[in-house]
C-alpha positions as a printed Julia matrix, in Angstrom:
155×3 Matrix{Float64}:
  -8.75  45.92  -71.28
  -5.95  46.87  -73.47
  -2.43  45.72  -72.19
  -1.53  48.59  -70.48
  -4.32  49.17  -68.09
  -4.03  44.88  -67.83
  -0.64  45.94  -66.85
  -1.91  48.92  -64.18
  -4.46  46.36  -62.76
  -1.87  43.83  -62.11
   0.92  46.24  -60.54
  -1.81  48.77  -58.78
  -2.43  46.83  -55.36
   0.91  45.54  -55.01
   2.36  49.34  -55.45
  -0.53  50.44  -53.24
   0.6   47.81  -50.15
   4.09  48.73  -51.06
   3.42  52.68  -50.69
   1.63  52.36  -47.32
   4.87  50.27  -46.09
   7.2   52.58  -47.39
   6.27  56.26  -48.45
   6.81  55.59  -52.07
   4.28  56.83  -54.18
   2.05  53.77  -55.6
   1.72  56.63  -58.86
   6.08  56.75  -59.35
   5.93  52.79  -58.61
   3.32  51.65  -61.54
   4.8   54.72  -64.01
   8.41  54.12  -63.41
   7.49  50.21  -64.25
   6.02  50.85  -66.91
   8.58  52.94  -68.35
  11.45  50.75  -67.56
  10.05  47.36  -68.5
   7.63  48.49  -71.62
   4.57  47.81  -69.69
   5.78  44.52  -68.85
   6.86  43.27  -72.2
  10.66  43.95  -72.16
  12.66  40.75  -72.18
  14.27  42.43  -68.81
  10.6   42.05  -67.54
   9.57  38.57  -69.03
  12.64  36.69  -68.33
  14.09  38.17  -65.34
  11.38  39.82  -64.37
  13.23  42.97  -63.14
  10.21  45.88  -64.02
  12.19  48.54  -63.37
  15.76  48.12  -64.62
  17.88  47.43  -61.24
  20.96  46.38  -61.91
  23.25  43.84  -60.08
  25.78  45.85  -58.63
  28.1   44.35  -55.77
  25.57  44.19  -52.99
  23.39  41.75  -54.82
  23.58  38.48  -53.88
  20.86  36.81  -55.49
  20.69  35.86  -59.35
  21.23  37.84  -62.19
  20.54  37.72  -65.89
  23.13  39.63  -68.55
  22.04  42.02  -70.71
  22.98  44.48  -72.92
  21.43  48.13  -72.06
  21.25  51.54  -73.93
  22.77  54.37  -71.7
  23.55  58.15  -72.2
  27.35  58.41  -71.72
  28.51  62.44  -72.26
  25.25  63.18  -73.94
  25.7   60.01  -76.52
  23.46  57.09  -76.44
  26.12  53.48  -76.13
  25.03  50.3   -75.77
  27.03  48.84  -72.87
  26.8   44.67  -71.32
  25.45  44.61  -67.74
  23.76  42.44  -65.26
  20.59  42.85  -63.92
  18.83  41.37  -60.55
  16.86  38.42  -60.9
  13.45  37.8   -59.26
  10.89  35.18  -59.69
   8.07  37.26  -60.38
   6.7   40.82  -60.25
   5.86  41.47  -56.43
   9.59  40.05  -55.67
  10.91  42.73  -58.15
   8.82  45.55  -56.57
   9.52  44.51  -52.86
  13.4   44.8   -53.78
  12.58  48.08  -55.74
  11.9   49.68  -52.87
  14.38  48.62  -50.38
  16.6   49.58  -53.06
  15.56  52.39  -52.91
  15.0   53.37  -49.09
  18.66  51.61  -48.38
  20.22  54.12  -50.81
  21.44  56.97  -49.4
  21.34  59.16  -52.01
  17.21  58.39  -52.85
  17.02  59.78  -49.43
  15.61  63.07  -50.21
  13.06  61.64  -52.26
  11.07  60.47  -49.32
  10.84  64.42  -48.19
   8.25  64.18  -50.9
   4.58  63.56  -50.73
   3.67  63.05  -54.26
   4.65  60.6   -57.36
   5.22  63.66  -59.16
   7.88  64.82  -56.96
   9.44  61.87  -56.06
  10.23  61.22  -59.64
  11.77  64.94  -59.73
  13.76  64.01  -56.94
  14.8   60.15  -57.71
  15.93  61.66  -61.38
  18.11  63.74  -60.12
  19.69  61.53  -57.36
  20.9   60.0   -60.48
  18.72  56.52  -61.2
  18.82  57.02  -64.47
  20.78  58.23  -67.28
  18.22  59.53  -69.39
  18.24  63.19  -69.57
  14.81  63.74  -69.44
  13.88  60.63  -67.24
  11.6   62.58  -64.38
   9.61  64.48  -67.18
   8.74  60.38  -69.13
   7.89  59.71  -65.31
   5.55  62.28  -65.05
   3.8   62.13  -68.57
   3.11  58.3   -67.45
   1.47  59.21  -64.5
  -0.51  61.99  -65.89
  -1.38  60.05  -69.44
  -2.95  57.32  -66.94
  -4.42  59.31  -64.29
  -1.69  56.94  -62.06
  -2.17  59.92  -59.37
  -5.66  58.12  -58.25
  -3.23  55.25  -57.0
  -1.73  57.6   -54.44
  -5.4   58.25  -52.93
  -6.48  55.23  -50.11
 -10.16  55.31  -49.29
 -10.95  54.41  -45.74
């Protein structure tokens, strides 16, 4: 298996579980993970593991880890310090991921949608990242790794 579908294997049934809990497509989960922590291999990922770049704002209470991120500030890539949430492993990072998420007001329209494709359409524009073109990445992620299979549950 090359690294990335090592990396799908690993994150599919925990994305899956989470999804059936929460409404958030297991597809946007493993693709949004994958984009944010370079299929696992980001230091973000490895040290803290944090897979998809949550950062510690005041309502965290649990540990951090500082590091410096690349944002889009009026259309100009900075580099800017910040602290990120701490987890001990992967399934802690993607449990908090998506209460993140659902305790967010303003991710609240993205559970309207039934599909990874939209939900990245609508987290995007809520604002979770500031990549320009961060719901299209999403989408070419899911679509380069058929990621839309994870979304089906057999019976």
């Amino acid at each position: 298996m090359t690294p990335q579908e090592t990396f799908i294997a690993t994150l599919a049934p925990l994305a899956q579980a989470s999804a059936a809990r929460t409404r958030i497509p297991a597809s946007f989960c493993v693709a949004e993970a994958a984009l944010e922590s370079g299929w696992g291999t980001s230091m973000l990922a490895t040290e803290a593991h944090n897979l998809f770049g949550v950062k510690a704002d005041p309502s965290w209470h649990g540990p951090t880890w500082a590091l410096r991120t690349r944002e889009v500030v009026n259309g100009q890539y900075v580099v800017v310090p910040a602290n990120w949430r701490s987890y001990p492993d992967w399934a802690s990072a993607l449990s908090d991921h998506a209460l993140f998420l659902m305790n967010n007001p303003r991710y609240a329209h993205a559970f309207d949608c039934t599909d990874g494709e939209a939900f990245a359409h609508a987290v995007a524009a809520a604002g979770y990242s500031t990549e320009p073109d961060y719901a299209d990445r999403l989408i070419s992620t899911m679509r380069a790794r058929n990621l839309k299979a994870l979304d089906v549950v057999s019976t």
